[in-house]
Phi, psi and omega in degrees: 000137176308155180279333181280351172270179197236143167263167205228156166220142211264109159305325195191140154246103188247131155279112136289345184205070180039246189277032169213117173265165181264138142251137166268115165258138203223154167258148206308303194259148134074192190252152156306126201294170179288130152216206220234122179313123177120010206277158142227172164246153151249153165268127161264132208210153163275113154282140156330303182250003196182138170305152189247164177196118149225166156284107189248122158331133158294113193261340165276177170324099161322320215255357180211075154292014181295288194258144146274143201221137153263140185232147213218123165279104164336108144291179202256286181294030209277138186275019188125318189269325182296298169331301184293312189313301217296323210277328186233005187246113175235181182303120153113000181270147186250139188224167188254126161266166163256183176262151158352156176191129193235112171234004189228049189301139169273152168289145207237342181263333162335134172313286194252115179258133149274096206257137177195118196243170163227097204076226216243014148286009183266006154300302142014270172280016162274342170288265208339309212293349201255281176350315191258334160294339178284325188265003172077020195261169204277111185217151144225158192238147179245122178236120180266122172175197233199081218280010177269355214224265192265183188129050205260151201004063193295310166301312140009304196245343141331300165284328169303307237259307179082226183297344120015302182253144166243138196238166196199102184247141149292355192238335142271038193061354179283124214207121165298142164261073193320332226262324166290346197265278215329316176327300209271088153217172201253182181266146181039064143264152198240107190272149149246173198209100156242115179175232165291170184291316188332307203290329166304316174286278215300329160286327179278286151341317189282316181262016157297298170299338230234334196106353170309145170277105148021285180317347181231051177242104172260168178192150159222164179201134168266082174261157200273146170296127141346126151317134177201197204273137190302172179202154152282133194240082193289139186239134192261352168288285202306295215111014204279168145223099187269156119311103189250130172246179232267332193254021180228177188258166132001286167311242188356280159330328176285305181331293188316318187248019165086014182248114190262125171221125202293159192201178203200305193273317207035033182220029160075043158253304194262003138112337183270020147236054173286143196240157159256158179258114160280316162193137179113176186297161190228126152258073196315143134224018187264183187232029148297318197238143188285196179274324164304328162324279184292312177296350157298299201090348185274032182183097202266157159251082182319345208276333193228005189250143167261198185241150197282348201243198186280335210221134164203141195247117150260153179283063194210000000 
């Protein structure tokens, strides 16, 4: 087990939704750390060819850390950690967490927080919501979502939120207007966005347009890396030559041969496992590093960006 991870002991399990279940978590030893709304863990699980670590939101209460709560969406495409939560983790089974880490913090000086989940992006703001009711601060939540599939604690945030809450089931036909929830806000409202890549964009573009200021648009998104064309990997510190194969990452190859490199997202948002390039093409897919950036070419995101080519020699 990493030095840097925490051991769990798995507490309590709930279906919330057709494809999402909650884990309740408690720590083995000691207390759990304190964290911060908006917080996430990665869960660390054991893979057939390779360790998995993904990243899940704290859906619980900031103000009561004793226990963690996670909500884990089944996938269709799963590369392995989802699949294992719903399939192989049962009550009383013990897992490795990393500690809290927060990159989708709410602004707390905000007029207004505009909240818009999507699917099984409404963990997140199973944090926000106790948090913001404490400070008395001015919100609403639009939660979109697919009620054969997600819809995960509709009663719940019902009984919080009351007129609050806005539902949106896409399998009844019921469709968000973005362009009207954004229209009816007041100055210095702040939107957040957790959910499919659709939602993200489509909110972002819609409040672009409209004139939102950059500053006051937050998103998150955990997306799994993408599959691509194997590539070689020269490391000029170590002396490695990696194998990157077509259904694994940068990271995940680096992971693999024992070379820790630090990260937070594992989806190309927070930045902290840029790597430099010495040579070859880069294929960005992360939302970290600008278009100048990428276009130098001198700085990879290992966790979700590949080599565009056969080949890339790193400064690692």
């Amino acid at each position: 087990m990493s030095i840097d991870s925490i051991p769990v002991r798995v507490m309590a399990i709930e279906q919330v939704a057709p494809l999402i279940r909650e884990f309740k978590l408690e720590a083995i030893e000691g207390k759990l750390p304190a964290f911060s709304p908006g917080s996430h863990v990665q869960v660390i699980m054991p893979g057939e060819a390779r360790e998995i670590r993904n990243a899940y939101s704290l859906c619980s209460d900031p103000a009561m850390p004793r226990r963690y709560s996670i909500a884990v969406r089944l996938q269709e495409d799963s590369r392995g950690g989802s699949s294992f939560m719903h399939g192989e983790v049962n009550v009383g089974d013990e897992l490795a967490i990393t500690p809290p880490a927060n990159l989708f913090a709410p602004v707390m000086a905000a007029r207004k927080h505009l909240l818009i989940a999507g699917g099984v992006g409404i963990t997140p703001f199973m944090s926000y919501i106790p948090e913001l009711k404490r400070q008395g601060a001015e919100f609403e939540l639009h939660y979109l979502y697919r009620g054969s599939q997600t819809g995960a604690y509709l009663d719940q945030l019902q009984q919080q939120l009351g007129s609050a809450l806005h539902r949106y089931d896409s399998g009844q036909g019921n469709k968000c207007d973005l362009s009207t929830v954004l229209s009816d806000q007041g100055p210095g409202t702040h939107v957040y966005i957790c959910g499919p890549e659709s939602l993200i964009e489509g909110v972002c573009s819609t409040a672009k347009a409209l004139g939102w200021p950059e500053s006051l648009i937050h998103y998150e998104a955990f997306a799994a890396p993408e599959p691509g064309e194997p590539f070689k990997a020269q490391l000029t510190r170590s002396g490695k030559t990696l194998d990157v194969a077509a259904d694994e990452s940068l990271l995940e190859a680096l992971e693999r041969e024992g070379i820790a490199v630090p990260n937070l997202c594992r989806g190309g948002v927070c930045g902290q496992c840029a790597t430099p390039v010495i040579e070859g093409a880069v294929e960005h897919r992360d939302e970290f590093l600008s278009a100048d950036e990428k276009a130098n070419g001198g700085c990879i995101m290992p966790c979700v960006s590949r080599a565009a080519g056969k080949h890339l020699t790193l400064d690692i």
